[in-house]
N, C-alpha and C positions, 0 to 999 in steps of 0.2 A: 504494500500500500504506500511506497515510497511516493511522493509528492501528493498523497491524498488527504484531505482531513474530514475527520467526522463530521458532516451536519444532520444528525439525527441518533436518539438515543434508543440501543434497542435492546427490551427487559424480555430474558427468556420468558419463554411461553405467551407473549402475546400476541402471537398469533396461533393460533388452537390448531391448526393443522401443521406446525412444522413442532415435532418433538424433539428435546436436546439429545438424543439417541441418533437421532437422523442422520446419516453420513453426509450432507447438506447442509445442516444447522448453522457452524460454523459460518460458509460463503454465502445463506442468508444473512444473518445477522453483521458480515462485513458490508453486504452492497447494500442495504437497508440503513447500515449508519452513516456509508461515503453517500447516500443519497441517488444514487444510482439505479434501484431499485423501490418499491412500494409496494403495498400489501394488495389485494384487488377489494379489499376491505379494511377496516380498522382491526379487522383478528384473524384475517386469512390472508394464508398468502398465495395461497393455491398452486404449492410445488408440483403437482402432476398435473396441473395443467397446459396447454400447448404454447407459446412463446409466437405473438402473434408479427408480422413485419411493423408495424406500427409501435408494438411494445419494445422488438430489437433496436429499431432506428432511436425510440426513445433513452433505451437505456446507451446505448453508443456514443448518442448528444448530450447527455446528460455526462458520461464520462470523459467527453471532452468538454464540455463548460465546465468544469472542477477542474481538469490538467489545468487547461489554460487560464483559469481565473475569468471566467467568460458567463457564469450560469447568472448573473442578470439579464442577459440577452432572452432567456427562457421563462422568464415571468410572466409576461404577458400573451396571451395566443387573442388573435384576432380572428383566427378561423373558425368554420363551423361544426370542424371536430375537434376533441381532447387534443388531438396528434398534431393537431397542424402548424403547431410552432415548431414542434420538434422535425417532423418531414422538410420546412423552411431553412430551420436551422444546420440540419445534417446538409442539405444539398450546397447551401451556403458556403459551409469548409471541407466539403468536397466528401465527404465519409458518404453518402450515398448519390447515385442521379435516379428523382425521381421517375423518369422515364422507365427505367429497370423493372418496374412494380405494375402487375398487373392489377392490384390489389392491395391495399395495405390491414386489411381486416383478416389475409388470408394466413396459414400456418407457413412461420416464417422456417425455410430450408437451413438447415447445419450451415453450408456452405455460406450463406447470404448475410449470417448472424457472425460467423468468422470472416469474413471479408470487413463489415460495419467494425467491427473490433480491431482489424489491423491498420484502420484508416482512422480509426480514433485516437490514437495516440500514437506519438511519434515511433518510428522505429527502432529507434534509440532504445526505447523503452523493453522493447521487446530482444533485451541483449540474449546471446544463445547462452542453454545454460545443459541442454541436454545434444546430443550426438546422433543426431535422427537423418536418415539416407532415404530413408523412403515412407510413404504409408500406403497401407493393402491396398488402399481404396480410391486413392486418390493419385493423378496422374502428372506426368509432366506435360502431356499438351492441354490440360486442365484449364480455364483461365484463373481457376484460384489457387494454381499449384504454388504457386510463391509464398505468398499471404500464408497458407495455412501451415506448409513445412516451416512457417517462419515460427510462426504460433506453436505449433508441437515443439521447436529446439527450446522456443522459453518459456515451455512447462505449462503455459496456457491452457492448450489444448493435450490430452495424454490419451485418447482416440475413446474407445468405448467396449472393448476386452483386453483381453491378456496379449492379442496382436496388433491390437494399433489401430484399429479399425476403426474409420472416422465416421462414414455413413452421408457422405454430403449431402443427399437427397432427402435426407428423411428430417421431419421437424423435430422439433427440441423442446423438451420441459422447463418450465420455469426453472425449475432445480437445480435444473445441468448448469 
């Protein structure tokens, strides 16, 4: 959480569906206090649920308004969805083009949720820390093959078995 500071304080068990047992708990209770994340309620956080594009772009923009010292830009939404400061906001520093998006209410893909995360913060950030040549699943003529090898060597990403298995197509849990 280097360059990150808490704005938001979070007391185990308040939200009723994530338990301090939960092998999750912990990376709840970080991106709920860097602000990064929110409940889909005052006591849920609804971990099994699916990671929508709208909620990826938001939590992306949201982690780069905190890098950068930037999240009053994000205060205000003028649009006529929840999202649409944040969709404004991402395309503005480049982390998404909304063009890309058939949809933003639709279940946002692995791959689309890792691409938003390597454009959010500089790649500096993501110095290597592990020794990864390849993943099962993912390719070199990939267009996200860089971005995401980048994310596996600094531990970001550690795939989704015991081989490395990333899954680009499929959507993502809140959890994850």
């Amino acid at each position: 959480n280097a360059g990150f500071a808490k704005t938001n304080t979070y007391t185990k068990g308040q939200f009723k569906d994530v338990k301090d047992t939960a092998w999750y708990e912990k990376e709840v209770q970080s991106a709920y206090e860097l602000g990064f994340m929110n409940g889909t309620s005052d006591t849920q956080m609804s971990p099994d649920g699916t990671v929508t594009v709208a909620q990826a772009v938001t939590i992306a923009s949201r982690a780069y308004a905190v890098y950068y010292g930037r999240s009053a830009e994000l205060e205000k939404n003028t649009g006529s969805k929840w999202y649409d400061v944040y969709l404004d906001y991402a395309q503005k520093y480049g982390i998404i083009n909304k063009e890309d998006f058939n949809s933003f209410d639709r279940a946002a893909r692995r791959y689309e949720v890792a691409l938003m995360f390597s454009k959010a913060l500089p790649e500096s950030h993501y110095a290597a820390k592990n020794t990864v040549t390849s993943i099962p699943d993912v390719y070199p003529e990939d267009e996200f093959y860089d971005e995401i090898l980048m994310l596996y060597k600094a531990g970001v990403v550690m795939g989704s078995d015991d081989y490395g298995t990333f899954y680009p197509n499929n959507s993502i849990k809140r959890s994850e």
